[in-house]
Backbone bond lengths (Angstrom), bond angles and torsions (degrees), N, CA, C in turn:
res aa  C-N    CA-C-N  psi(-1)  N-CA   C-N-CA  omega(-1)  CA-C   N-CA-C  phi
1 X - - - 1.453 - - 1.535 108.82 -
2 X 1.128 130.71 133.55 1.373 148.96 -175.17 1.665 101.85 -65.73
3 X 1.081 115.26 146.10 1.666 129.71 -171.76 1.455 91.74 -77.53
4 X 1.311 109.34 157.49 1.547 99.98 173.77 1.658 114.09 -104.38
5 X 1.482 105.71 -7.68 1.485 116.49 -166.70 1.888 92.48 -85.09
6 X 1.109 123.46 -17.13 1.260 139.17 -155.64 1.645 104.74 -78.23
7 X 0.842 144.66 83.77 1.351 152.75 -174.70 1.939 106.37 -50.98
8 X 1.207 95.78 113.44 1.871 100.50 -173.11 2.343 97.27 -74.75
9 X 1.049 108.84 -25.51 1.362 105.28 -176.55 1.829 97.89 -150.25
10 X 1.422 105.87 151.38 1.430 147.11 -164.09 1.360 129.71 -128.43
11 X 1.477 123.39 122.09 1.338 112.09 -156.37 1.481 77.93 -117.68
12 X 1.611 122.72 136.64 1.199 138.89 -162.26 1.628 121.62 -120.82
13 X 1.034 117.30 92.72 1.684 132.21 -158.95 1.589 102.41 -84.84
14 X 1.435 96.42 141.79 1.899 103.44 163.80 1.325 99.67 -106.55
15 X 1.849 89.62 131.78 1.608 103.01 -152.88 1.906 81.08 -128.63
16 X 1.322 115.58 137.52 1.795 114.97 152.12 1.005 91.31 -140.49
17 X 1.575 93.94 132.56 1.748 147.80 162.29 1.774 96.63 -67.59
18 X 1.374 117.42 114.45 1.556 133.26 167.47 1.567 99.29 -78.80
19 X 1.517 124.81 124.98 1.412 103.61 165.19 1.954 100.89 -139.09
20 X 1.563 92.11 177.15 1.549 68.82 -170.44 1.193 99.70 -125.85
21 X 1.597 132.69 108.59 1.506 149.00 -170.51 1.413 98.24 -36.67
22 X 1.674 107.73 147.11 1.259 116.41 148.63 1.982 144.59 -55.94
23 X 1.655 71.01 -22.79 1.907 85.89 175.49 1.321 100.13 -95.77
24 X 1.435 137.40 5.05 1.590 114.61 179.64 0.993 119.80 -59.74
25 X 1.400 119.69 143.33 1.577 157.20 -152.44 1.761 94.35 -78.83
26 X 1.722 94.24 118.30 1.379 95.40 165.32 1.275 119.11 -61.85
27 X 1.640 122.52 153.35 1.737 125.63 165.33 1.370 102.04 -160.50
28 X 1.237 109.65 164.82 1.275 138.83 -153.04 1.936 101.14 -79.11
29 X 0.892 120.97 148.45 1.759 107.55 166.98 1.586 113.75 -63.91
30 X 1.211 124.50 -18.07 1.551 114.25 176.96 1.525 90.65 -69.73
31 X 1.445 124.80 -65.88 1.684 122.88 -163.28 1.145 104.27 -54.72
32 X 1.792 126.76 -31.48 1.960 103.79 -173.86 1.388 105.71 -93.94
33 X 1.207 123.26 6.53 1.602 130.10 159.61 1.186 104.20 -69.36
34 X 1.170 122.87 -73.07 1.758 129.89 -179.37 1.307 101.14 -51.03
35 X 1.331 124.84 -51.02 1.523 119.72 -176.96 1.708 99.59 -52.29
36 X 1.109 109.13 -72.81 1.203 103.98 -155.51 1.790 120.15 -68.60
37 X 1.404 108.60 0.87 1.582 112.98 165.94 1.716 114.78 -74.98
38 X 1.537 89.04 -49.45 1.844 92.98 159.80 1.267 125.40 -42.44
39 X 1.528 115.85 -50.40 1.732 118.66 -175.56 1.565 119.38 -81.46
40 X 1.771 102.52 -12.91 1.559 100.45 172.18 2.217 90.33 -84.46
41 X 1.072 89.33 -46.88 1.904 79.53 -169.14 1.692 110.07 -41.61
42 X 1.318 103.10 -53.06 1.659 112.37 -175.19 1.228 104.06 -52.19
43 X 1.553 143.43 -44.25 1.226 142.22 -172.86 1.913 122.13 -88.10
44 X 1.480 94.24 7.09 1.463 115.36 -163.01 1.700 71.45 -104.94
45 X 0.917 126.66 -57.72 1.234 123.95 -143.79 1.847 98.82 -93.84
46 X 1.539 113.65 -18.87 1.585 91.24 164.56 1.601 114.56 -83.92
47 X 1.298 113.20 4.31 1.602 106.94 -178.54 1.516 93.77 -85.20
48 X 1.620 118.49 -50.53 1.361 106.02 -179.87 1.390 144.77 -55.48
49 X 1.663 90.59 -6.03 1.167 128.17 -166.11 2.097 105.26 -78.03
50 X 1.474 88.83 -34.42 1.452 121.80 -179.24 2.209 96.14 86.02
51 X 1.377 101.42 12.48 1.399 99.39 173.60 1.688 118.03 -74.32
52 X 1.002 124.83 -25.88 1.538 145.42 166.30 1.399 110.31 -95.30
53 X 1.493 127.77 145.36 1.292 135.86 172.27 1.606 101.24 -117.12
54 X 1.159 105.57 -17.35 2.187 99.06 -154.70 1.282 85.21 -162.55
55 X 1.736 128.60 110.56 1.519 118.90 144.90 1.789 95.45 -123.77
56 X 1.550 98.33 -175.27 1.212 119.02 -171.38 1.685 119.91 148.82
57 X 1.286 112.02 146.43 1.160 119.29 165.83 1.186 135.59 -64.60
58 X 1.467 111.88 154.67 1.818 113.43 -178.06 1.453 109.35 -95.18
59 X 1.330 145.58 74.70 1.460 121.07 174.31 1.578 122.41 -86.32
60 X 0.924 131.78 43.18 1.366 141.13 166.26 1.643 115.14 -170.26
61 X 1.247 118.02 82.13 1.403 131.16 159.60 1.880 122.19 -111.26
62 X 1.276 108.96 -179.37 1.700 129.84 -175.92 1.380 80.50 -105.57
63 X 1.552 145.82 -31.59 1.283 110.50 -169.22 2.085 96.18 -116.64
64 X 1.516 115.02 124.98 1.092 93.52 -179.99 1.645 108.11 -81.62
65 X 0.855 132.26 24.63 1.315 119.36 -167.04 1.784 112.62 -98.74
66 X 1.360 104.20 -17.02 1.543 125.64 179.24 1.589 102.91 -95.51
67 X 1.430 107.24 105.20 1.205 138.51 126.63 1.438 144.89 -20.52
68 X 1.065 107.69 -89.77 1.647 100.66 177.95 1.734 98.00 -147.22
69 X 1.200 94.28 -164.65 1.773 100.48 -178.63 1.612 106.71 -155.33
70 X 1.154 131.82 168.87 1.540 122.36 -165.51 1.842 93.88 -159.84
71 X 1.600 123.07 121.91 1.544 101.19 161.24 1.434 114.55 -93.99
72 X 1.174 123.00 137.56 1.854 129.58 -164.10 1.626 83.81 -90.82
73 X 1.242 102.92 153.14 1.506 131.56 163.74 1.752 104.79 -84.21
74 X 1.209 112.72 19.20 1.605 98.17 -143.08 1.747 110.99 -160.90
75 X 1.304 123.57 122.32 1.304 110.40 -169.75 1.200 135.69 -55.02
76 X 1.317 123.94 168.41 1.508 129.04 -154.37 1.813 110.16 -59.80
77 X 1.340 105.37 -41.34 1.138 90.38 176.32 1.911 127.06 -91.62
78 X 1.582 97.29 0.87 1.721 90.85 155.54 1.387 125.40 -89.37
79 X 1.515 101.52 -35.98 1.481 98.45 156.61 1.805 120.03 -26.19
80 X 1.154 134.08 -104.29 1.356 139.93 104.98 1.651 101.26 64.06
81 X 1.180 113.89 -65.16 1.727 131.41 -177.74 1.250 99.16 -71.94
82 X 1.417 133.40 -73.00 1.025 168.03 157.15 1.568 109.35 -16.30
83 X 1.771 106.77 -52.21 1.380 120.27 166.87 1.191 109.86 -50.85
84 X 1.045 105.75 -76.69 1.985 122.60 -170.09 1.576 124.49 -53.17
85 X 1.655 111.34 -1.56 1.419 123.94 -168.28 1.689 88.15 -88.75
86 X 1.330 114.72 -35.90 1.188 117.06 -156.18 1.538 128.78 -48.48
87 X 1.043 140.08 125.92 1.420 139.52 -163.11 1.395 118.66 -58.06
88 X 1.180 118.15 -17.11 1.841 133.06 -155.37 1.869 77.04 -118.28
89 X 1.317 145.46 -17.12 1.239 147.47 153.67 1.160 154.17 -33.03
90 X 1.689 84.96 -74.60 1.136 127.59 156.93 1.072 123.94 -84.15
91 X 1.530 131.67 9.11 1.393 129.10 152.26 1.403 114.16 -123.80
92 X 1.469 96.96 25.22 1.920 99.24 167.87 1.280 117.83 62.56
93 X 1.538 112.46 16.35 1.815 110.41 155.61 1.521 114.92 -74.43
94 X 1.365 91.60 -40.95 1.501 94.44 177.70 1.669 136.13 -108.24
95 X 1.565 135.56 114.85 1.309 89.27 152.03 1.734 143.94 -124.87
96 X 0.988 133.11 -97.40 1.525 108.91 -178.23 1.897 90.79 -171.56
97 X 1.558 105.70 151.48 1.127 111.29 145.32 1.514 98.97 -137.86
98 X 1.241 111.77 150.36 1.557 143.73 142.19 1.701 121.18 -56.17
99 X 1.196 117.61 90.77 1.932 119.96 140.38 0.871 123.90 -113.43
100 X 1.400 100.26 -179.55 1.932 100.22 -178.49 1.269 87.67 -124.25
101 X 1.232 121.38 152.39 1.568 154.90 -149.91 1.441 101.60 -129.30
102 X 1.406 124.14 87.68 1.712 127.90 159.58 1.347 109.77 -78.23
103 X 1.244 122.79 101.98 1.359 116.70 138.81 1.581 131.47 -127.83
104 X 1.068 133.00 158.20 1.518 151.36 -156.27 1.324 103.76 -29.91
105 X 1.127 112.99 118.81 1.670 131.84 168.61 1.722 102.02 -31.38
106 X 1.411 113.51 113.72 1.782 114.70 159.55 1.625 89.58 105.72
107 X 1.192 141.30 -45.97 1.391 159.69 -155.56 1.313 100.08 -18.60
108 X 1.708 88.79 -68.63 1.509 110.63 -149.67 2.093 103.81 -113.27
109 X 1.072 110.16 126.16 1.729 107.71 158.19 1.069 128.12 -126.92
110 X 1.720 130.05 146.26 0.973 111.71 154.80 1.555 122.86 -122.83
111 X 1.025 94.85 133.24 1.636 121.91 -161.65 1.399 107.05 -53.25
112 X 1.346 124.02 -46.47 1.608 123.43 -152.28 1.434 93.44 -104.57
113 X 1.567 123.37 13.75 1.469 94.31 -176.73 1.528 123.32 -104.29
114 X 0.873 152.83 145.63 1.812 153.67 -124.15 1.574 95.14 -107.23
115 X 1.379 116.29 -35.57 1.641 105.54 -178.15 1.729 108.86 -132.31
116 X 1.298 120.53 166.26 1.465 134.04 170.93 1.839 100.34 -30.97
117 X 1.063 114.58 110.90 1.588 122.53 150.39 1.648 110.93 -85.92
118 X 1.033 115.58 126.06 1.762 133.15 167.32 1.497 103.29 71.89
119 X 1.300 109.22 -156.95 1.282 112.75 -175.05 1.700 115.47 -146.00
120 X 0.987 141.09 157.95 1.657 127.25 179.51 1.518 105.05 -99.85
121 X 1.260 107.89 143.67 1.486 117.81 -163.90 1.554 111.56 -139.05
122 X 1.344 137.61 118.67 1.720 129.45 166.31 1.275 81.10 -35.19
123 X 2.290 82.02 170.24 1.251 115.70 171.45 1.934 84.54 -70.20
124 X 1.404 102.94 155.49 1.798 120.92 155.89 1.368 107.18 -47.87
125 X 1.179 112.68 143.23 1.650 101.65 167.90 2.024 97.05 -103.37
126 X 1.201 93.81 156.79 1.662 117.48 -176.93 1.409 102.13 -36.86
């Protein structure tokens, strides 16, 4: 008999993890001001983009090295494109991995976004 807590289908999100390398490039507080007005604009502008549904920062984690997190409207490897354009990126404050995020079919919505986020998926088989 099937678990009941066990979710039969999964709606599957493109999720990037912001983290912030050990080799990032020292700068001055004027440059990570400017830096970091660039990386809020760039990420202002993939939500407007409707390429982002959900970003934001982490300020209280176990790992300090994670940053922020973003859900893409958009598959793993545009995400990814999209990642690497990023200004805080491309100057080695930041960098990024790409997963996809299964959780329980219906779970999760987001309300304000203009097109289909993720996709619905069976459980995996064994």
């Amino acid at each position: 008999m099937p678990d009941p807590n066990i979710p039969d289908a999964f709606d599957v999100f493109t999720v990037v993890l912001l983290r912030r390398p050990a080799d990032a490039p020292e700068m001055t507080e004027d440059e990570l001001d400017a830096l970091q007005a660039r990386h809020l604009s760039y990420r202002a502008q993939l939500a407007r983009d409707g390429a982002t549904v959900a970003n934001g920062p982490f300020l209280a984690q176990s790992d300090e090295t994670l940053r922020g997190m973003s859900v893409f409207a958009r598959s793993p490897e545009e995400a990814a494109r999209l990642s690497a354009a990023d200004p805080s990126v491309i100057a080695g404050r930041l960098s990024f991995e790409v997963v996809e995020w299964w959780v329980a079919a219906g779970s999760i919505a987001f309300p304000s976004a203009t097109e289909p986020v993720g996709d619905r998926r069976p459980l995996p088989a064994d």
